[in-house]
N, C-alpha and C positions, 0 to 999 in steps of 0.2 A: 280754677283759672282756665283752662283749657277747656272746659264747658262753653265757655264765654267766646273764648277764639270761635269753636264751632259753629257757634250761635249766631256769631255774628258774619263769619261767612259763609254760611246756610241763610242769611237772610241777606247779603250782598250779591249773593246768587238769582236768589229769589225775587230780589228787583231787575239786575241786571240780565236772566233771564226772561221776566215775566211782561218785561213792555219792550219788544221789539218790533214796532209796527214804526216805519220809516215816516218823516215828515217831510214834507215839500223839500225843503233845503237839504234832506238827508238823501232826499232820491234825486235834487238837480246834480246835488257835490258829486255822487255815484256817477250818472251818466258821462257830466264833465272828466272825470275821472277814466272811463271807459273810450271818451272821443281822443282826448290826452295818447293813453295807451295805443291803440288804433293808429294813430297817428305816428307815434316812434319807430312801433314796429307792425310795418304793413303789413308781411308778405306772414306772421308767425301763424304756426297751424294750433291746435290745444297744447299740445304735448310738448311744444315748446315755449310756449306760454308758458304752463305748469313748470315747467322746468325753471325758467328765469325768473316767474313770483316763489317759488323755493329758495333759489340761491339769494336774491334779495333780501328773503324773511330771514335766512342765518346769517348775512351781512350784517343787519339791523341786530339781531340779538349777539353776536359778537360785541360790535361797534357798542350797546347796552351793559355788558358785562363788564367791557374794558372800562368804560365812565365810571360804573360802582367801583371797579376795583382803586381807580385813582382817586375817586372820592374817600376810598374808607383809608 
């Protein structure tokens, strides 16, 4: 049984790594995405970029944990 896990995500990998060439829509949604940012926060340098897309990313996987937890 546990073969079969494997199997099948060594080959959910192998999709989901093996075609990542963006499409039109995948690289307008980016840029829009980038003018968006840009836009909120003018003045930010990288490092404080980096710092705000971090603490957002553990906002998100918090806010992700508590949902399951209240679901199960």
């Amino acid at each position: 049984m546990s073969g079969l896990v494997i199997g099948t995500l060594l080959l959910g990998l192998a999709f989901g790594l093996g075609c990542r060439e963006e499409g039109a829509v995948e690289k307008a949604g980016r840029k829009l995405d980038e003018v968006v940012d840009k836009l909120q926060h003018p003045n930010e340098g990288p490092l404080e970029k980096l710092g705000r897309t971090t603490d957002e990313a553990l906002d998100d996987a918090k806010e992700a944990i508590e949902e399951a937890r209240e679901r199960d």
